[in-house]
Backbone as JSON Lines, residues from 0, in Angstrom:
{"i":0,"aa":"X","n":[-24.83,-10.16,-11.52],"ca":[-25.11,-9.86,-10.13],"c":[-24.44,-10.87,-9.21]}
{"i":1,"aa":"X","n":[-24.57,-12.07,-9.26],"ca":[-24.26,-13.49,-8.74],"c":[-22.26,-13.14,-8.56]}
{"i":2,"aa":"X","n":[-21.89,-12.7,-9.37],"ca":[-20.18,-12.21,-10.05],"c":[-19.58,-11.17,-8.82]}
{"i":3,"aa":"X","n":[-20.64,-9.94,-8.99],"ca":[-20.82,-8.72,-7.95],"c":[-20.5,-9.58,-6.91]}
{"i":4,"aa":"X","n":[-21.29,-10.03,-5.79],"ca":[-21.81,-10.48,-4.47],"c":[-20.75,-11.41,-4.8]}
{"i":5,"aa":"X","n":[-20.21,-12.43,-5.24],"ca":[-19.14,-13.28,-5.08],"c":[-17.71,-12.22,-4.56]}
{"i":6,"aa":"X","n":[-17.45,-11.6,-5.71],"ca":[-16.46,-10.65,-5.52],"c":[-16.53,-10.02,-3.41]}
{"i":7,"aa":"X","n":[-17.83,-9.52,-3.49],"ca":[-17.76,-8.86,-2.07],"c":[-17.4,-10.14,-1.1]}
{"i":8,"aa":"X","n":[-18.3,-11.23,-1.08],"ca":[-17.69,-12.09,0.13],"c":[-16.23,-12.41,-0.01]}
{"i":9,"aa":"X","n":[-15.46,-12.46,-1.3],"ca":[-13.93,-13.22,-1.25],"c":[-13.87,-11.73,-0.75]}
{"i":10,"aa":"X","n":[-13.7,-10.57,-1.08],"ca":[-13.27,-9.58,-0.34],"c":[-13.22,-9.43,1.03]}
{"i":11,"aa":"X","n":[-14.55,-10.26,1.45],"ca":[-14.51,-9.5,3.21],"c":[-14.04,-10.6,3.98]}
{"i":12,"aa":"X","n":[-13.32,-11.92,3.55],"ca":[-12.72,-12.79,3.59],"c":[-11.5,-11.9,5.11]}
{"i":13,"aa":"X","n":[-10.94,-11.22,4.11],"ca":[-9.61,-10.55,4.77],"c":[-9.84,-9.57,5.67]}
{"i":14,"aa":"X","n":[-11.09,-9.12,5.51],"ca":[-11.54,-8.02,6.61],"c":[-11.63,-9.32,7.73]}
{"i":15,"aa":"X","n":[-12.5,-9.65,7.95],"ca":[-12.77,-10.62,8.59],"c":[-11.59,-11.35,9.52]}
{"i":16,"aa":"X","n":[-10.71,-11.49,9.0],"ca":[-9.55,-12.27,9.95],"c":[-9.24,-10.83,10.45]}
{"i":17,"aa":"X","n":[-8.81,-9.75,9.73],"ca":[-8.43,-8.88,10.19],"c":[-8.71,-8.49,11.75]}
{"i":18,"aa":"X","n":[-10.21,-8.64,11.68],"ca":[-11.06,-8.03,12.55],"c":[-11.04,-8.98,13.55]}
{"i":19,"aa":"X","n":[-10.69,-10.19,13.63],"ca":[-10.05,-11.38,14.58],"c":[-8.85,-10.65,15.3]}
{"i":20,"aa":"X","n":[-8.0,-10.41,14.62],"ca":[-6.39,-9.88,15.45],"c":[-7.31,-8.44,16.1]}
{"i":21,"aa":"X","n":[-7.91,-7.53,15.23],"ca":[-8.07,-6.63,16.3],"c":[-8.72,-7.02,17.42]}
{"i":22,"aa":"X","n":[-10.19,-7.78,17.32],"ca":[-10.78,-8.33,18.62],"c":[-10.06,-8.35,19.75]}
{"i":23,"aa":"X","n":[-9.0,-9.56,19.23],"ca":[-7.95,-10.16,20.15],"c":[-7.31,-8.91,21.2]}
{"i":24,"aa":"X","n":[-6.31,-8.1,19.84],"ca":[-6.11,-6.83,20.39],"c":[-6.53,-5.77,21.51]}
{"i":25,"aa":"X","n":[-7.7,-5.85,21.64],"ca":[-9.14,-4.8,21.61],"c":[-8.75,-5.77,23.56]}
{"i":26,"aa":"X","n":[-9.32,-7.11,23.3],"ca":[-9.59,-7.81,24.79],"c":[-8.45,-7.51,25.05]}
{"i":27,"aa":"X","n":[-7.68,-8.08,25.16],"ca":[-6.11,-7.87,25.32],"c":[-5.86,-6.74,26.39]}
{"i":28,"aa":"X","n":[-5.84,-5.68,25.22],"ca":[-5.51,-4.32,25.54],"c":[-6.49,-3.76,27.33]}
{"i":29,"aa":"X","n":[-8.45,-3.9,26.87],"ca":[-9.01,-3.35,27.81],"c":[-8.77,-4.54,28.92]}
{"i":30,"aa":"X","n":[-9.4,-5.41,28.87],"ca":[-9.36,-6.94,30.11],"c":[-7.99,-7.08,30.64]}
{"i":31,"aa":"X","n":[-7.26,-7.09,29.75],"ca":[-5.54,-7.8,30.58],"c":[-4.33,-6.9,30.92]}
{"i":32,"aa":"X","n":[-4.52,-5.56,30.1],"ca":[-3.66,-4.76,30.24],"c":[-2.35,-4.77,29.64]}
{"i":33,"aa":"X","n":[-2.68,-5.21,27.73],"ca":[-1.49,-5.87,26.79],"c":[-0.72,-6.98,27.43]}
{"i":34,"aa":"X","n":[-1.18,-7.71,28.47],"ca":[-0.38,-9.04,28.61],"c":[-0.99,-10.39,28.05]}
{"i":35,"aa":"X","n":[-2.03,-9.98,27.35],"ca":[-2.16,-11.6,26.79],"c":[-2.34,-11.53,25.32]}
{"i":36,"aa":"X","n":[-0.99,-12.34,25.43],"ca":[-0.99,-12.34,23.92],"c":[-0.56,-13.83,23.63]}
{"i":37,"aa":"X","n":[-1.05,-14.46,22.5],"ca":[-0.82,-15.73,22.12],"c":[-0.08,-15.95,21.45]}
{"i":38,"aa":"X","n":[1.24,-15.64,21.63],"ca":[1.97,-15.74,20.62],"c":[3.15,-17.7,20.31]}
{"i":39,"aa":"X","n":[3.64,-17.47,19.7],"ca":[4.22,-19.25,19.32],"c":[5.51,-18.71,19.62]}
{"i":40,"aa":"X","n":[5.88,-20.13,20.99],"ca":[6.78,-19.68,22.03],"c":[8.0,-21.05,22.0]}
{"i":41,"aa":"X","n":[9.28,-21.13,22.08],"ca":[9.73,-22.38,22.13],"c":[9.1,-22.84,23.23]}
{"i":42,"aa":"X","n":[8.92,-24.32,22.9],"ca":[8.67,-25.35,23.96],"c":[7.07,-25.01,24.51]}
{"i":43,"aa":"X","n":[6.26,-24.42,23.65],"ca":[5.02,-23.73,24.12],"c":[3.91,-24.68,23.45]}
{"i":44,"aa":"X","n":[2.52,-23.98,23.88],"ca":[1.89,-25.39,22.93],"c":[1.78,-25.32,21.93]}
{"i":45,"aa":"X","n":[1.68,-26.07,20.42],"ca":[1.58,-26.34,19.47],"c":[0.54,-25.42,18.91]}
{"i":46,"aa":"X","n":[-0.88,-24.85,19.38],"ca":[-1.48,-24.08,19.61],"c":[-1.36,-22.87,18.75]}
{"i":47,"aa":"X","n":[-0.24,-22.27,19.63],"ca":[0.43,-20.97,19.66],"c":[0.74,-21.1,18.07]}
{"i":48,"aa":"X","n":[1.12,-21.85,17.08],"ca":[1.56,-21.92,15.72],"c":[0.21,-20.84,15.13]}
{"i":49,"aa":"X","n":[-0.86,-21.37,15.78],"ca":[-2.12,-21.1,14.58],"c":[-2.56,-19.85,15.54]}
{"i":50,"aa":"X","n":[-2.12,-19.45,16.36],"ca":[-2.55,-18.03,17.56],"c":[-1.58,-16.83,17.16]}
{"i":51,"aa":"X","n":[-0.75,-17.23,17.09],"ca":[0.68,-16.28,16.93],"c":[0.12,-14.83,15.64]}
{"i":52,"aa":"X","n":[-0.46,-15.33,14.58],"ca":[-0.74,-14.59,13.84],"c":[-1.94,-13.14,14.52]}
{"i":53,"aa":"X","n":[-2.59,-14.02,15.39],"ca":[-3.65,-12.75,15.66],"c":[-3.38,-11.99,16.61]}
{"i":54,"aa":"X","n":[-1.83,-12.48,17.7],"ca":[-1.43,-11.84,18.63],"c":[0.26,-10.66,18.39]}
{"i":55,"aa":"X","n":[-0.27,-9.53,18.98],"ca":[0.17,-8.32,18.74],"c":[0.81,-7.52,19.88]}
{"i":56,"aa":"X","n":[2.18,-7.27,19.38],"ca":[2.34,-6.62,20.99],"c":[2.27,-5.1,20.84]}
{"i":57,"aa":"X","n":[0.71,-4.9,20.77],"ca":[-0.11,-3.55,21.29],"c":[-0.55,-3.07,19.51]}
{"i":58,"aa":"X","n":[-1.24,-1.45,19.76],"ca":[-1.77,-1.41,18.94],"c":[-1.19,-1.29,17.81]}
{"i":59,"aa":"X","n":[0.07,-0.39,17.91],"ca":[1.27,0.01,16.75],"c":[1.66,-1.05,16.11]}
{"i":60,"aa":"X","n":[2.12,-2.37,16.42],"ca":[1.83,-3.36,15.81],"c":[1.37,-3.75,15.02]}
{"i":61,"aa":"X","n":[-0.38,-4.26,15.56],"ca":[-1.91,-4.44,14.86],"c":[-1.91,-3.62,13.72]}
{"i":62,"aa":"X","n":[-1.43,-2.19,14.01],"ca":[-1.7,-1.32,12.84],"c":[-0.97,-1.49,11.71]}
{"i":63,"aa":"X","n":[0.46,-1.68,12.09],"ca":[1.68,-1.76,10.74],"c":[1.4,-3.29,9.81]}
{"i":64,"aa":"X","n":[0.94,-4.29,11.0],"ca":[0.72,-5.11,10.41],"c":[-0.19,-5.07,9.46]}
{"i":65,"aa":"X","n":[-1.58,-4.73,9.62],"ca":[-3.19,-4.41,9.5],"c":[-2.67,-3.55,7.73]}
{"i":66,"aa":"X","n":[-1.48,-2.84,7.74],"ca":[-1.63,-1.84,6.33],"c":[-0.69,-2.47,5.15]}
{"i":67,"aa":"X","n":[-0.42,-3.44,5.59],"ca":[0.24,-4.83,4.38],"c":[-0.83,-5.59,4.29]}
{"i":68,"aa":"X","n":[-1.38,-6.06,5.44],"ca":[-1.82,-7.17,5.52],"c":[-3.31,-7.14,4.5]}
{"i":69,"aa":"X","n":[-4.05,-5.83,4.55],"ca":[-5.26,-6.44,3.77],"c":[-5.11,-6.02,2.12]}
{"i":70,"aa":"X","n":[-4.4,-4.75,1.81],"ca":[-4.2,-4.97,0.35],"c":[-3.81,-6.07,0.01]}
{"i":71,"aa":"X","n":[-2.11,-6.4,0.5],"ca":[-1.9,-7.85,0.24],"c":[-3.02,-8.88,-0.1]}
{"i":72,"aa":"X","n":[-3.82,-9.4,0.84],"ca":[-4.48,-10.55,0.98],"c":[-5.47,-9.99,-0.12]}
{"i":73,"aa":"X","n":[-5.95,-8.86,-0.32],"ca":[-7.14,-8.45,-1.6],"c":[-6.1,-9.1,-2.91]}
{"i":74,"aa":"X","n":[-5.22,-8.87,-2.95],"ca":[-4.34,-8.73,-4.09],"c":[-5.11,-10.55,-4.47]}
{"i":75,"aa":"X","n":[-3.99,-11.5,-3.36],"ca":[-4.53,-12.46,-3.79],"c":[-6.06,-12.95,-4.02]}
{"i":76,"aa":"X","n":[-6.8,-12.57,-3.09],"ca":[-7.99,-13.2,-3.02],"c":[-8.87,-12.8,-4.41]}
{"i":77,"aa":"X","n":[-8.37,-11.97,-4.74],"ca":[-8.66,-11.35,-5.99],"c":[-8.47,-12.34,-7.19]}
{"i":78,"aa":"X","n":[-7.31,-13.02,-6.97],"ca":[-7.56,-13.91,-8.23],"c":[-7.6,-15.29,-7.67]}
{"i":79,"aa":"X","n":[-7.9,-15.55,-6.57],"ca":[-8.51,-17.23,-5.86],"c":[-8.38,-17.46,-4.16]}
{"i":80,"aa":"X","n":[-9.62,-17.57,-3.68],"ca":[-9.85,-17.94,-2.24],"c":[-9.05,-19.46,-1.88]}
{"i":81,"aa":"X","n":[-8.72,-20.33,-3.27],"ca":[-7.65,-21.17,-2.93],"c":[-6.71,-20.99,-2.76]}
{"i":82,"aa":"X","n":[-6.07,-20.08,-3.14],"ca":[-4.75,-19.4,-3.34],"c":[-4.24,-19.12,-1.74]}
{"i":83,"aa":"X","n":[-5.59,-18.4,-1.24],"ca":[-5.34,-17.48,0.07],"c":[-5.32,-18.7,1.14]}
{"i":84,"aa":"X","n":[-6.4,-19.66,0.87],"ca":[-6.0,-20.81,2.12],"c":[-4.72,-21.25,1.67]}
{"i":85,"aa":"X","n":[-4.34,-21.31,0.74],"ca":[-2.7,-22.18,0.61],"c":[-1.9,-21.11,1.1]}
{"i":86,"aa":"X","n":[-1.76,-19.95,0.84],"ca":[-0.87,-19.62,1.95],"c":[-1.01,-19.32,3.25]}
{"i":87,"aa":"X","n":[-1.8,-19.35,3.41],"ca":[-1.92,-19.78,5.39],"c":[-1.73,-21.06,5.86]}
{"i":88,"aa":"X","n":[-2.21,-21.97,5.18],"ca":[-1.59,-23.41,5.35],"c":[0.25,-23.76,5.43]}
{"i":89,"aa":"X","n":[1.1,-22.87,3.82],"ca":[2.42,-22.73,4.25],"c":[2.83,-22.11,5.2]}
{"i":90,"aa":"X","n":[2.24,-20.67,5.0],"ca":[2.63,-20.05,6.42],"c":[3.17,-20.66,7.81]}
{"i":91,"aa":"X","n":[1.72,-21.5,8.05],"ca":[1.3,-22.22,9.26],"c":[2.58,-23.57,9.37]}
{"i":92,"aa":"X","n":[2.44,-24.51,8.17],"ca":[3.62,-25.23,7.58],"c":[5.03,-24.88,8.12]}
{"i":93,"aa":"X","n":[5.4,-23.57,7.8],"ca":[6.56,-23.57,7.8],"c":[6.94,-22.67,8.83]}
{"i":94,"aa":"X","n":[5.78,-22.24,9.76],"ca":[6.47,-21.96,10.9],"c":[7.04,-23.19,12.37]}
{"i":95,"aa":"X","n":[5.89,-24.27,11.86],"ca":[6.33,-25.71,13.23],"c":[8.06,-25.8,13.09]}
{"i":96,"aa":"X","n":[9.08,-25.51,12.26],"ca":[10.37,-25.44,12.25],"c":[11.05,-24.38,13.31]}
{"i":97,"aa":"X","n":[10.03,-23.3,13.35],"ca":[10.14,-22.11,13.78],"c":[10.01,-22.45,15.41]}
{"i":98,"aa":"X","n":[8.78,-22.66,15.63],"ca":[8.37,-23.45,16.96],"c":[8.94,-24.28,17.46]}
{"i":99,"aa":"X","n":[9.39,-24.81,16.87],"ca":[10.7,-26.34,17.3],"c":[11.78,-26.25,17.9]}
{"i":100,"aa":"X","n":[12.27,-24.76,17.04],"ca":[14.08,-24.78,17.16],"c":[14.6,-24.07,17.72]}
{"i":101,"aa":"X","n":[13.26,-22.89,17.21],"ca":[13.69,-21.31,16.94],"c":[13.99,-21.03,18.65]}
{"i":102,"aa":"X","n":[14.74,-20.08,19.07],"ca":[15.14,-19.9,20.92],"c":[14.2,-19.03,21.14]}
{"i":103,"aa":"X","n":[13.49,-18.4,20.46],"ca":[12.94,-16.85,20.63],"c":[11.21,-17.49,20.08]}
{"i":104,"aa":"X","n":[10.02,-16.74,21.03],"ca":[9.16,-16.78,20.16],"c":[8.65,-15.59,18.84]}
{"i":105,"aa":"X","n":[7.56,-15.67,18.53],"ca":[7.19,-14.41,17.76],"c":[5.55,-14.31,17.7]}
{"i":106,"aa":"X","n":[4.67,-13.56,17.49],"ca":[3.66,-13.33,17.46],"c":[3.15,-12.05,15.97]}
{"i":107,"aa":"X","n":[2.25,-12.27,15.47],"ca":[2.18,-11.17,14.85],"c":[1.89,-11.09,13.42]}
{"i":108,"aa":"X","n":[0.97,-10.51,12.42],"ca":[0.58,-10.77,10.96],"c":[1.82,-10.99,10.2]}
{"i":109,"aa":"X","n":[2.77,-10.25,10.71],"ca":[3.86,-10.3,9.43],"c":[4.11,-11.36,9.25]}
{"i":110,"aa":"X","n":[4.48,-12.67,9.51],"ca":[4.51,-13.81,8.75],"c":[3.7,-14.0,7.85]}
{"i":111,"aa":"X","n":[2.31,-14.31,7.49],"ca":[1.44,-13.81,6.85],"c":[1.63,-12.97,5.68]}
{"i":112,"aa":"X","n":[1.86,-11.66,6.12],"ca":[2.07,-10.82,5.35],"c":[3.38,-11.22,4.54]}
{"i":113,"aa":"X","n":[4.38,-11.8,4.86],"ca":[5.4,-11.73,4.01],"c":[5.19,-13.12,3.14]}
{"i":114,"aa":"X","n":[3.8,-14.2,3.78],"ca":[3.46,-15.21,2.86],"c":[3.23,-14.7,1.71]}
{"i":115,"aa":"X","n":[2.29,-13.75,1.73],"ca":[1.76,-13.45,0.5],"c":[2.15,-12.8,-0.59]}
{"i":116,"aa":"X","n":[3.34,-11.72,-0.04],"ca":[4.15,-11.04,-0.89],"c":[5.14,-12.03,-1.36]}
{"i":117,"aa":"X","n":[5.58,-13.38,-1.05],"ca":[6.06,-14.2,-1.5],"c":[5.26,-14.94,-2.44]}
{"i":118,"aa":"X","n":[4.19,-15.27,-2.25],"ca":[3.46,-16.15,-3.19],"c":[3.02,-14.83,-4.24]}
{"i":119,"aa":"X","n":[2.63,-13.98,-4.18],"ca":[2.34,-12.94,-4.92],"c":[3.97,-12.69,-6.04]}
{"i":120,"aa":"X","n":[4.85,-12.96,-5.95],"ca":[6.5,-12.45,-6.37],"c":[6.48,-13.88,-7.06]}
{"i":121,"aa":"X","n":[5.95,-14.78,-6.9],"ca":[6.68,-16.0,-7.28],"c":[5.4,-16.56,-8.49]}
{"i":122,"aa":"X","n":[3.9,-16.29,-7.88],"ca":[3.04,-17.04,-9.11],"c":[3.4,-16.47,-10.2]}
{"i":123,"aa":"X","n":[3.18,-15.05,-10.57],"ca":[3.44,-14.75,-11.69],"c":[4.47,-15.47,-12.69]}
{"i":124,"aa":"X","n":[5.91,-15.48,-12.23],"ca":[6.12,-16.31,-12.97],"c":[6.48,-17.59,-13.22]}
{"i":125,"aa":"X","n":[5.81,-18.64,-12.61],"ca":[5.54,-19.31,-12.73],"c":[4.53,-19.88,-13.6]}
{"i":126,"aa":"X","n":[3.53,-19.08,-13.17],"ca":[1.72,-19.12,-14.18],"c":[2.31,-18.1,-15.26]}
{"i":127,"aa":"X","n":[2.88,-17.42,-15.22],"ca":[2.96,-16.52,-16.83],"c":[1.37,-16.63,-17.83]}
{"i":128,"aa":"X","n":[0.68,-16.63,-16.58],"ca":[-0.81,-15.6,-16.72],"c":[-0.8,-14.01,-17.31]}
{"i":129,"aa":"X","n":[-1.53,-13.61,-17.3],"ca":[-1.91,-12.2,-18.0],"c":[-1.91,-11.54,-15.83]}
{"i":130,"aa":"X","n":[-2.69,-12.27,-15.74],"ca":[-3.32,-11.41,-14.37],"c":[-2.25,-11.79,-13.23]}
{"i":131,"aa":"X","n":[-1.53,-12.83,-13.24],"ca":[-0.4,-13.43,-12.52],"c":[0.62,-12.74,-12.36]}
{"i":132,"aa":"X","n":[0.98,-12.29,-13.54],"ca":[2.13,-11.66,-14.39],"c":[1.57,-9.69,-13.41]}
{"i":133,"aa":"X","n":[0.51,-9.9,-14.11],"ca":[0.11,-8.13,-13.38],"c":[0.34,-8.25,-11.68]}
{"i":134,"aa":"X","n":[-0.15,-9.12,-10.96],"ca":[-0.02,-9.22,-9.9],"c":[1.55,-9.1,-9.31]}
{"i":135,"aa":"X","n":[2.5,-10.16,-9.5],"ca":[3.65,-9.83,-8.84],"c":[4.22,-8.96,-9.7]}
{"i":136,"aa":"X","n":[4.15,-8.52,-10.4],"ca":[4.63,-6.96,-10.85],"c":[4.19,-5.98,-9.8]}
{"i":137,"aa":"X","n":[2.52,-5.76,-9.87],"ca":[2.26,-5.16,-8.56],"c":[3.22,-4.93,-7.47]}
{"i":138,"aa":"X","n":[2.72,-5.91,-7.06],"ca":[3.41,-6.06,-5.87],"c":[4.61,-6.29,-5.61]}
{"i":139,"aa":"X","n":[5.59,-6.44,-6.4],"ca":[7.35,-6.04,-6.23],"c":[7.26,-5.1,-6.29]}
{"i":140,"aa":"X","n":[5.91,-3.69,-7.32],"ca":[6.72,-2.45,-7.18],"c":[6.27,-1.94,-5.98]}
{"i":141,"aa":"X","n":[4.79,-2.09,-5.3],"ca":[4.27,-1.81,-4.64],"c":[5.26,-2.2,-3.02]}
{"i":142,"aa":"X","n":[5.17,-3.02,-2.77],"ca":[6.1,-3.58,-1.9],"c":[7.56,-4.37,-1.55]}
{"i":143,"aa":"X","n":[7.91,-4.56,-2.64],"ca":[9.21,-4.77,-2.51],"c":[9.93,-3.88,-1.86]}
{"i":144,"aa":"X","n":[10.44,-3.25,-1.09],"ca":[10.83,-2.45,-0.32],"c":[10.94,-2.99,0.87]}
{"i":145,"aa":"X","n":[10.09,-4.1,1.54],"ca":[10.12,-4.44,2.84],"c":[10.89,-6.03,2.81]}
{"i":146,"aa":"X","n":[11.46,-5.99,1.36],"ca":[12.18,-7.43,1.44],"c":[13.47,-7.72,1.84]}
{"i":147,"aa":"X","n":[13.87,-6.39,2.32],"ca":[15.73,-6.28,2.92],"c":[15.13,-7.07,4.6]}
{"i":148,"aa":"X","n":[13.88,-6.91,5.01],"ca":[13.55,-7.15,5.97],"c":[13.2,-8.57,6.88]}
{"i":149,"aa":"X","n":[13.99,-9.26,5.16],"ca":[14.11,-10.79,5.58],"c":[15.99,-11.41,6.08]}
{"i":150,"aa":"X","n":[16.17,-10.6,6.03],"ca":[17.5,-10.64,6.8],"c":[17.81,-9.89,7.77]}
{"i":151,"aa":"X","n":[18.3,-10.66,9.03],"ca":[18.34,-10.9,10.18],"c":[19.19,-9.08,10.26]}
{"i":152,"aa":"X","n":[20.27,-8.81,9.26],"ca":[21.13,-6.88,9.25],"c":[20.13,-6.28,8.61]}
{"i":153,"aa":"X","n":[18.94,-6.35,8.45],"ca":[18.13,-5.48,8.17],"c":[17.13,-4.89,8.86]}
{"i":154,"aa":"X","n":[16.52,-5.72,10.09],"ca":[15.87,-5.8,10.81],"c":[16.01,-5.41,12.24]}
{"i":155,"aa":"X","n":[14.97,-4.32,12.56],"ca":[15.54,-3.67,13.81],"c":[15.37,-4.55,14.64]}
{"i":156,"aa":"X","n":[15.92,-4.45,16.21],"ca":[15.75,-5.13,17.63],"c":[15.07,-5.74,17.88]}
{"i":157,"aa":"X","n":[14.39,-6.71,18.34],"ca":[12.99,-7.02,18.77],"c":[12.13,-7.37,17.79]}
{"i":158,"aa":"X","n":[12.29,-7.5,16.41],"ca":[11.32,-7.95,15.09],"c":[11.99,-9.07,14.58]}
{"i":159,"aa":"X","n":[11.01,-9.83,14.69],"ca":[11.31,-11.71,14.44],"c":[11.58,-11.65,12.7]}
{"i":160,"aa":"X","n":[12.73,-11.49,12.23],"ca":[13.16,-11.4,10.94],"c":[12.62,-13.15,10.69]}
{"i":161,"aa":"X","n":[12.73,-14.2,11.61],"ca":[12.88,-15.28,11.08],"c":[11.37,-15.92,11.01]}
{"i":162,"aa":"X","n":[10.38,-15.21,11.57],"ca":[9.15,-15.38,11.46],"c":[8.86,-14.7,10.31]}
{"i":163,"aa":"X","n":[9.44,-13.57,9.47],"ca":[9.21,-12.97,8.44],"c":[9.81,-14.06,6.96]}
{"i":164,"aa":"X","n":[11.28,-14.85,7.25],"ca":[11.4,-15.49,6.24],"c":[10.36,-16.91,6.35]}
{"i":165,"aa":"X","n":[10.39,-16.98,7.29],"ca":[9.59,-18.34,7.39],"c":[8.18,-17.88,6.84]}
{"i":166,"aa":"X","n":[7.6,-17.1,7.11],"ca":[6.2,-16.51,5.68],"c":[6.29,-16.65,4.72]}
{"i":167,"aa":"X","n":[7.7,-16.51,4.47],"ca":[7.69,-15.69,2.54],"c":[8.23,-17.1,2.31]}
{"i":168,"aa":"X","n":[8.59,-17.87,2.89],"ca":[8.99,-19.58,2.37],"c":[7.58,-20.22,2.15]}
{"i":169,"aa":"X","n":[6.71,-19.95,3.35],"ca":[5.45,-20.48,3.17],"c":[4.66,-19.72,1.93]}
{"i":170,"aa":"X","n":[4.71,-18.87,1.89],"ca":[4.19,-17.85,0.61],"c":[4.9,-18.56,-0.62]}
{"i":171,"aa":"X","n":[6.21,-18.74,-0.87],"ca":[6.91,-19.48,-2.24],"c":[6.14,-20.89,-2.36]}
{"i":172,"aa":"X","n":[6.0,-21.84,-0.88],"ca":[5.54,-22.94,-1.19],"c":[3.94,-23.17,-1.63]}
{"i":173,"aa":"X","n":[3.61,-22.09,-1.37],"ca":[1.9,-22.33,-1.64],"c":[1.93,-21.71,-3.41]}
{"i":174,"aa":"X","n":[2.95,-20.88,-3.92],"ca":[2.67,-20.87,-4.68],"c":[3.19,-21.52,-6.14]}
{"i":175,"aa":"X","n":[4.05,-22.64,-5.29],"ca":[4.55,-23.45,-5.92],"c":[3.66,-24.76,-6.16]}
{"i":176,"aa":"X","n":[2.83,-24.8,-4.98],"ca":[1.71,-26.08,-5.17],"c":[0.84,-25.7,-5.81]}
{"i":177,"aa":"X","n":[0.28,-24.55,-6.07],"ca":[-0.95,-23.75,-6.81],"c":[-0.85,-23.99,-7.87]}
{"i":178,"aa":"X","n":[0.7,-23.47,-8.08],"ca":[0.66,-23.4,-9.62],"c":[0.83,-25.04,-10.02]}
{"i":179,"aa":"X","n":[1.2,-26.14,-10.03],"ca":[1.31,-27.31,-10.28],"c":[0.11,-28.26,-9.83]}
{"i":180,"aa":"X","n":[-0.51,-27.79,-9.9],"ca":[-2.45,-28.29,-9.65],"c":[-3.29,-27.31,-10.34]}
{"i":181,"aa":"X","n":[-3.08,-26.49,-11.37],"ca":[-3.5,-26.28,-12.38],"c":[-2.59,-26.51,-13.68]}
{"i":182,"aa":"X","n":[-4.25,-26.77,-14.36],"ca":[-3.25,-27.11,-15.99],"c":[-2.56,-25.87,-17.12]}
């Protein structure tokens, strides 16, 4: 029983943030009229690094993001709630480069999302686990498809390709520290 009820809270883990970006969304949309959005801006505040993820420009967005974003994050959380803070920590990590340099800002889950499909592609083999191994299998067949989308000729107008590699770097690095802090 104790196993059960563990399982449900790491699960609603991801609902839960989820339901943060929509909030955001939700005020946004009725109070401001889609102009406030927090997104991580050059020369903006430092802030904006850890805001950027829950801010969306409108609902189509929220949504595309919202249908990677929580299988993904089940995928991991599924086999460790450490796992899932380490890649939000790279994520977060490896966007201040982004914030620094980058001319353009970005806002939006897909960094995130492409953390995890990175750390998801990379533990497996690394851990050459049973369940590791099942996982980024998963998920290369499941999603690999959206990985042409880390280059800048793949990526339509207006979609921060470089907020997308900068995820999946933070996604490789978390699951490069994971795996080397277990035995």
């Amino acid at each position: 029983m104790v196993l059960k009820s563990e399982l449900k809270a790491t699960l609603l883990i991801p609902v839960i943030v989820l339901g943060i970006a929509w909030l955001q969304e939700g005020v946004d949309q009725l109070l401001f009229g889609g102009q406030w959005n927090l997104p991580m801006v050059p020369g903006g505040p430092a802030l904006g690094i850890l805001t950027a993820p829950f801010s969306h420009g409108g609902w189509g967005h929220l949504l595309a993001n919202s249908t990677l974003f929580l299988p993904l994050s089940w995928m991991v959380c599924f086999k460790s709630k450490r796992d899932y803070l380490a890649i939000w920590l790279g994520v977060f990590i490896t966007a201040i480069p982004i914030w620094l340099w980058w001319p353009k800002g970005s806002h939006g889950l897909s960094g995130v999302v492409y953390g995890l499909l990175g750390y998801l592609l990379l533990i497996g083999w690394l851990e050459r686990r049973p369940l590791s191994l099942i996982l980024s299998l998963s998920a290369l067949l499941l999603y690999g498809g959206v990985l042409p989308s880390l280059l800048p000729v793949f990526t339509p107008a207006g979609v921060s390709w470089i907020g997308h590699a900068s995820g999946f770097t933070g996604g490789l690095l978390a699951a490069a520290a994971v795996s080397r802090s277990r035995p």
